[in-house]
C-alpha positions as a Python dict, from the first residue, in 0.01 Angstrom:
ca = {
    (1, 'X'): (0, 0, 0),
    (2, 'X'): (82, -239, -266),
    (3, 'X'): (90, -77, -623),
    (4, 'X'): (-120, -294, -878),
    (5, 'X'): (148, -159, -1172),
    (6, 'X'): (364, -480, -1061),
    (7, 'X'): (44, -725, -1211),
    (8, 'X'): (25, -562, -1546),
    (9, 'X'): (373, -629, -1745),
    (10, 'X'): (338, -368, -1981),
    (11, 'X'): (323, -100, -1720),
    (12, 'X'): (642, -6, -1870),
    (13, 'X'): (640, -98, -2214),
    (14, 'X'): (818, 176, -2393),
    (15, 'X'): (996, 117, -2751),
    (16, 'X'): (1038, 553, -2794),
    (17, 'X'): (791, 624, -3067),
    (18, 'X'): (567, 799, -2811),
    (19, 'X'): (225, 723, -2627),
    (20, 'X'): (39, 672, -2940),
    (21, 'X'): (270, 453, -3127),
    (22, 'X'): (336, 246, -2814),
    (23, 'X'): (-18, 173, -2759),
    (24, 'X'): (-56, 78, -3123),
    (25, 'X'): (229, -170, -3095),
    (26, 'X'): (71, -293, -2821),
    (27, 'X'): (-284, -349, -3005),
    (28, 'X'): (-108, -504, -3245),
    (29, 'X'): (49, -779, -3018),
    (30, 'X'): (-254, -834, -2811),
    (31, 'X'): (-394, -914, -3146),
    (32, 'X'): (-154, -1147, -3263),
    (33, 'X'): (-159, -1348, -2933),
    (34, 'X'): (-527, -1352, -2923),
    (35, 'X'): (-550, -1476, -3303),
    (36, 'X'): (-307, -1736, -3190),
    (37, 'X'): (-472, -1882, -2924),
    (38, 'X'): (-807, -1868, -3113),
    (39, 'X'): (-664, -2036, -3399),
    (40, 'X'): (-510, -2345, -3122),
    (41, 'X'): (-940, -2374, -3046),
    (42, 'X'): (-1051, -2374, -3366),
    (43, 'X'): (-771, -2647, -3475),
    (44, 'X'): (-824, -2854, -3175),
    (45, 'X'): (-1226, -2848, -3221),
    (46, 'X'): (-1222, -2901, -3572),
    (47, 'X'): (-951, -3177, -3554),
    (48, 'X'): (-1212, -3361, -3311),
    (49, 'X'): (-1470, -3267, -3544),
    (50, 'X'): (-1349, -3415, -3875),
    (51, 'X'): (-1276, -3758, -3715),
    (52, 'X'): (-1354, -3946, -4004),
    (53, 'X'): (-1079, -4074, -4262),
    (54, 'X'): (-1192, -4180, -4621),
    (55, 'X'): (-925, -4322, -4819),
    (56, 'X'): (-1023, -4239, -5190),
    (57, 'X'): (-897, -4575, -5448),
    (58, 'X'): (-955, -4564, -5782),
    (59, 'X'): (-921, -4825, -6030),
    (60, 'X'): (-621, -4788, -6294),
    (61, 'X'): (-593, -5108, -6535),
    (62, 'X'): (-758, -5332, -6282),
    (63, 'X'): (-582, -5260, -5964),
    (64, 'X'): (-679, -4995, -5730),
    (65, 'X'): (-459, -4759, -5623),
    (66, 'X'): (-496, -4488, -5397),
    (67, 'X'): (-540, -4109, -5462),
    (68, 'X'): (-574, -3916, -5203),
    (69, 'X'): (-701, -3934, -4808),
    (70, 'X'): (-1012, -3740, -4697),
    (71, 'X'): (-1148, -3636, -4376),
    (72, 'X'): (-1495, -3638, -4320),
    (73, 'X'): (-1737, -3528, -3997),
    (74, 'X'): (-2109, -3634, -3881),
    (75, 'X'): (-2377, -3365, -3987),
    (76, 'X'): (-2766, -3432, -3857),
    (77, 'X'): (-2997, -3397, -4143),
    (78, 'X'): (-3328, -3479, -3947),
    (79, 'X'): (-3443, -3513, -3610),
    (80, 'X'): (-3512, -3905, -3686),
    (81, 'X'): (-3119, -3987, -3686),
    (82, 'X'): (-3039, -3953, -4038),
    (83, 'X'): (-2721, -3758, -4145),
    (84, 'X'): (-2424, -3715, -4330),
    (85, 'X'): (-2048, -3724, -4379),
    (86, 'X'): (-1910, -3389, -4496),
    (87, 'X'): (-1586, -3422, -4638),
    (88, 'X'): (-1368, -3118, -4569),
    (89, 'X'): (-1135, -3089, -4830),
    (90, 'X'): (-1370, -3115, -5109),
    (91, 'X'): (-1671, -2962, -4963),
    (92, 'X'): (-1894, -3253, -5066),
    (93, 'X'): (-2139, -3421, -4887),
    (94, 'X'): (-2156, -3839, -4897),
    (95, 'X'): (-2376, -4129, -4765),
    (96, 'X'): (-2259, -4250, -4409),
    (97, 'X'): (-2008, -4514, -4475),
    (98, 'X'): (-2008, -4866, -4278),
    (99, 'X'): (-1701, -5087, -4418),
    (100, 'X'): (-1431, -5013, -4211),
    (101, 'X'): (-1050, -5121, -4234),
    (102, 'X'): (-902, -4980, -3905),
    (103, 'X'): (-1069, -4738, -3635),
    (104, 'X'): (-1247, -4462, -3814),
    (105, 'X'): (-1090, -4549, -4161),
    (106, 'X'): (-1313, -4622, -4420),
    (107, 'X'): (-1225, -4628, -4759),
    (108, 'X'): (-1428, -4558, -5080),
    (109, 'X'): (-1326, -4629, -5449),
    (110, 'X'): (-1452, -4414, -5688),
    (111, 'X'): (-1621, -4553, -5967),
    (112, 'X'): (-1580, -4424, -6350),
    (113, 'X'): (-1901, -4196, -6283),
    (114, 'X'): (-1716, -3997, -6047),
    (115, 'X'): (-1972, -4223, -5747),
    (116, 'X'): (-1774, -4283, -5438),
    (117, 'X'): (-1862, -4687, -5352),
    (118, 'X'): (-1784, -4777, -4986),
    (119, 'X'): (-1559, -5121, -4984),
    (120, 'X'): (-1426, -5365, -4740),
    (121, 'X'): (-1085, -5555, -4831),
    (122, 'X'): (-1143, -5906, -4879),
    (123, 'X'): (-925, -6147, -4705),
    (124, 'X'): (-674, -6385, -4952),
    (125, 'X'): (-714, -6645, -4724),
    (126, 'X'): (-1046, -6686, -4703),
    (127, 'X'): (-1073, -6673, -5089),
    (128, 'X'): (-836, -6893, -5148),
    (129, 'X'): (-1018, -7109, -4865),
    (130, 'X'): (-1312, -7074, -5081),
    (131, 'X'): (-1163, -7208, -5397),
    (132, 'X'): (-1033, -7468, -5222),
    (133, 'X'): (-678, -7409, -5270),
    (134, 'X'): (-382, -7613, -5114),
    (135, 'X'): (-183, -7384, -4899),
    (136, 'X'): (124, -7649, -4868),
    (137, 'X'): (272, -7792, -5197),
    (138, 'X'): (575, -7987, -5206),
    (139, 'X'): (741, -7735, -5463),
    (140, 'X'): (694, -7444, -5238),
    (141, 'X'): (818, -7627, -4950),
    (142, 'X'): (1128, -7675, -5077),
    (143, 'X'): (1212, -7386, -5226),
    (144, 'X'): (1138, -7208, -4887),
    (145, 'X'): (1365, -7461, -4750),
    (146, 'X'): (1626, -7409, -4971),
    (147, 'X'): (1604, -7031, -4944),
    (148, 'X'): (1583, -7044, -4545),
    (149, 'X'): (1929, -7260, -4528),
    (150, 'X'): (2144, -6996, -4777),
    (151, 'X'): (1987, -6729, -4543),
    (152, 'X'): (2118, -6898, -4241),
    (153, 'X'): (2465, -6977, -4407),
    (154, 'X'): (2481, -6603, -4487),
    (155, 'X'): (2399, -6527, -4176),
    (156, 'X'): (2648, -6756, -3973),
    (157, 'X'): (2964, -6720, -4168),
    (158, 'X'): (2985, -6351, -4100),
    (159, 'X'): (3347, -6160, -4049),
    (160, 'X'): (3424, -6013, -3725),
    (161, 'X'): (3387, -5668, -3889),
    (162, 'X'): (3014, -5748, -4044),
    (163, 'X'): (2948, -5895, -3669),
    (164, 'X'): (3064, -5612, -3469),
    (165, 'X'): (3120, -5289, -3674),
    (166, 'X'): (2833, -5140, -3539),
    (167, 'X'): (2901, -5174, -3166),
    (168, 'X'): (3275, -5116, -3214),
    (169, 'X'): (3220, -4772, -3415),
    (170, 'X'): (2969, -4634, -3118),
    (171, 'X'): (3202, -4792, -2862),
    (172, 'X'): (3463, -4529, -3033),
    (173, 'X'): (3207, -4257, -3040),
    (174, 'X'): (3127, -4254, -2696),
    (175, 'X'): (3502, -4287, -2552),
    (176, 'X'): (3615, -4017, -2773),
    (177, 'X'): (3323, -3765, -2662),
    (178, 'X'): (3394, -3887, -2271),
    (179, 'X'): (3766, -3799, -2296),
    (180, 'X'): (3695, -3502, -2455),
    (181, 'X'): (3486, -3431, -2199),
    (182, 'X'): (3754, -3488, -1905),
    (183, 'X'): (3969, -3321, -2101),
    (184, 'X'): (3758, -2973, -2105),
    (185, 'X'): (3703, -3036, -1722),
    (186, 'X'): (4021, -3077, -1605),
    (187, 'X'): (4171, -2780, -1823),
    (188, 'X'): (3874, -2579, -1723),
    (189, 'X'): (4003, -2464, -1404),
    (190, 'X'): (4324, -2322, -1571),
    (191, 'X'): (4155, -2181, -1837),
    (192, 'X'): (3935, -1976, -1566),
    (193, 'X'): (4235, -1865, -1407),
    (194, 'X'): (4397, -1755, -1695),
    (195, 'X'): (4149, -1539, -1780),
    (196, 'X'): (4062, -1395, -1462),
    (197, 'X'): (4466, -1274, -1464),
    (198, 'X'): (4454, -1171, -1826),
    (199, 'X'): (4139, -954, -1708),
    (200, 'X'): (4350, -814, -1427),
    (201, 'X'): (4632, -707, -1595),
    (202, 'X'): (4410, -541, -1896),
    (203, 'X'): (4268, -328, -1608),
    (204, 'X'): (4572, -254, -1483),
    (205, 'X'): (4659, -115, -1746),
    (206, 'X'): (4377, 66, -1803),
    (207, 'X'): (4389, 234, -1473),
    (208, 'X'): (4734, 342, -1547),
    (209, 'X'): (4645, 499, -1881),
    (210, 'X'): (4365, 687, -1729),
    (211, 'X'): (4581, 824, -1393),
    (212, 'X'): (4847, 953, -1672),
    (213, 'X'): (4873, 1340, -1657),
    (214, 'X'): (5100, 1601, -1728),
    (215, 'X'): (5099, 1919, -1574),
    (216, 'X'): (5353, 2175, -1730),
    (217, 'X'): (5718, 1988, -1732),
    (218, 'X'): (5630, 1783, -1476),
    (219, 'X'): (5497, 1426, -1536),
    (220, 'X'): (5242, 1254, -1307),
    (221, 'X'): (5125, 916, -1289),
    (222, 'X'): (5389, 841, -1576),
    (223, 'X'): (5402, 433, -1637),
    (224, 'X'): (5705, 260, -1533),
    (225, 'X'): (5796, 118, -1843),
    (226, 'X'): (5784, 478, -1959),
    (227, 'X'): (5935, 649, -1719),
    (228, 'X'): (6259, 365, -1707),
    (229, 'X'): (6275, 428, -2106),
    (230, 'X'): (6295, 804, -2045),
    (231, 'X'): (6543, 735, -1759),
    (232, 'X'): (6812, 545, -1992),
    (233, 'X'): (6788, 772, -2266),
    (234, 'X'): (6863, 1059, -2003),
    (235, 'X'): (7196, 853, -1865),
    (236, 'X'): (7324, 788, -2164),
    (237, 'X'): (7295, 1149, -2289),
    (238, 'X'): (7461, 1242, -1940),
    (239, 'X'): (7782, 994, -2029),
    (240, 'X'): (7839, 1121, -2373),
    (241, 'X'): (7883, 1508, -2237),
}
């Protein structure tokens, strides 16, 4: 029979603090992860909900400059279509705005009566159009002229190093990292074997420190360095008698 504790991953969730406190922990994290998740939803929903952007202008000695961006969502007011924009951050409500200057961005300037005025930027062209001014004059030509050939010269009578630096300095980049990298692999396999004989001989030894007993007089197990240091010292006391 298949036992259902292999679904539930907590089966054995055990930190030692007993039943209670285990179960408590566990609250907690359910919690946590549940407060998580509803917190993604409510983000997500209200980030679809506040689709709206109102960049807020204001005019400062004659030139508007902007103060802050809004974010604003559609509320129903009445069952004949009318409604509202409720901005979020300032928990205001404001007339629908039309004038738009990208996709969903309107922006509003707010007049010295604290009034926000929905706007539309003008085009300079078409004003200038308007007042009938002449786009090419023979002043402006030739100073663009004159500015596009000491750009070019600039450009053309570049050293090798202003040319190049770039491409040379990651050229050096990458070959350094590659041998560096063939480097590592090709020492890699020594390195592996070095270790794996360093490893060997450490347990030698360690086996060799654990099988050493004595028993009375009589030594067991004794190292061989050991026992050829106690051997010398044995001879030469045997030659000076």
């Amino acid at each position: 029979m298949v036992d259902l504790k292999i679904l539930n991953p907590f089966s054995n969730f055990n930190i030692g603090v007993g039943v209670i406190g285990n179960a408590l922990l566990l609250l907690a994290i359910c919690v946590v992860i549940l407060g998580l998740i509803g917190w993604i939803i409510y983000w997500r929903i209200s980030s679809k909900q506040y689709k709206y952007i109102i960049p807020l202008y204001k005019s400062i000695n004659g030139v508007n400059l902007r103060q802050a961006v809004y974010h604003a969502k559609n509320v129903p007011i009445s069952k004949a279509g009318d409604s509202l924009w409720y901005v979020k951050e300032l928990k205001k409500y404001i007339a629908p705005a039309t004038k738009t200057d990208a996709p969903n961005s309107f922006p509003h300037e707010e007049r010295e009566d604290g009034e926000w005025i929905n706007f539309e930027i003008e085009s300079v062209n078409e004003k200038q159009k308007k007042a009938g001014v002449r786009f090419i004059q023979q002043d402006m030509r030739t100073q663009r002229v004159a500015t596009g050939q000491i750009l070019e010269q600039r450009l053309i009578n570049k050293t090798f190093w202003e040319k190049y630096k770039d491409m040379i300095i990651h050229l050096l980049f990458y070959v350094i990292v590659t041998l560096l990298m063939i480097v590592t692999f090709w020492m890699w396999g020594d390195i592996v074997e070095k270790i794996g004989a360093l490893m060997g001989n450490i347990q030698s030894i360690m086996e060799a420190i654990n099988n050493l007993e004595c028993v009375g007089t009589k030594e067991v197990g004794v190292i061989p360095a050991i026992s050829f240091i106690f051997f010398n010292k044995f001879r030469r006391r045997s030659s000076k008698k």
